[in-house]
C-alpha positions in Angstrom: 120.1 88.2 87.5 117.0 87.1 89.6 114.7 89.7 91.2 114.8 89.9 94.7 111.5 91.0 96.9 110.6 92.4 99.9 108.9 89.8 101.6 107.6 92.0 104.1 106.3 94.5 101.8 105.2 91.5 99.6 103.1 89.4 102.2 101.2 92.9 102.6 100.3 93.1 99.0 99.1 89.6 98.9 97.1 90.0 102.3 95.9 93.1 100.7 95.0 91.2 97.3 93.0 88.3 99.3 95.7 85.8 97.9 96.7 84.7 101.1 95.7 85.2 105.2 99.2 85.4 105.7 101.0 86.2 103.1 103.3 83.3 103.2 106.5 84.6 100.8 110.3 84.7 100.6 112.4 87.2 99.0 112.9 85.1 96.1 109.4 85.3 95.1 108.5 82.2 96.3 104.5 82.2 96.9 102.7 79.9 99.4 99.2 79.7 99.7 97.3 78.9 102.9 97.8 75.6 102.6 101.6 75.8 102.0 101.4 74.8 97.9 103.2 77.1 96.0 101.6 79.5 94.0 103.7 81.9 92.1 102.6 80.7 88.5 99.3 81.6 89.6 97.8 84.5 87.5 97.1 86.9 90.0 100.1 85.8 92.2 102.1 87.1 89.5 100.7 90.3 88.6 101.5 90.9 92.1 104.8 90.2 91.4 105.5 91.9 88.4 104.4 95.0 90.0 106.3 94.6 93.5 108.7 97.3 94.0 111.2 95.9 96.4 112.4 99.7 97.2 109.3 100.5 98.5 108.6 102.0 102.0 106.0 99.7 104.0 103.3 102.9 105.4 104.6 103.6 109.1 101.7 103.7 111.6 100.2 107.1 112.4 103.2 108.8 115.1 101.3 109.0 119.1 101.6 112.9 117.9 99.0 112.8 114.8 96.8 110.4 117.1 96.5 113.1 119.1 95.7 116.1 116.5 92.9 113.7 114.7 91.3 113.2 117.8 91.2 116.9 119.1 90.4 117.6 115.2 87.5 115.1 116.3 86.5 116.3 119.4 86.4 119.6 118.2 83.8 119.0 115.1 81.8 117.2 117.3 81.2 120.1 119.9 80.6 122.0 116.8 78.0 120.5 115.2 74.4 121.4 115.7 72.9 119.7 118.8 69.7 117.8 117.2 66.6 118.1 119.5 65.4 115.4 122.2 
């Protein structure tokens, strides 16, 4: 049986690697570079894909809610910290 990919988590590990701009891929592990040749027998391309996990969670954006707490956390070290003389 074939492996089947994310292709949304997999364009973000090969944006993240610096393999591609856009991580052109399909979730049959089809690999395009930015060109649009395919790479998938490259070396590194398929490092990447031996280690993909297809199960794996893309990382949600911070909720508005722990915007909010990092920025009072912010706000609040700032008024804090020892004023340095004019």
């Amino acid at each position: 049986m074939l492996k089947k990919y994310n292709s949304l988590t997999l364009c973000r590990e090969l944006i993240a690697a610096g393999i591609s701009k856009d991580g052109n891929c399909g979730d049959d592990g089809v690999v395009f570079d930015d060109n649009g040749k395919q790479i998938q027998t490259r070396p590194d391309v398929v490092a990447i894909l031996e280690a993909h996990d297809p199960d794996a969670i893309p990382p949600q954006p911070a909720t508005i809610e722990e915007r909010l707490a990092a920025a009072e956390l912010m706000i609040s070290l700032l008024l804090e910290a020892p004023q340095e003389a004019v």
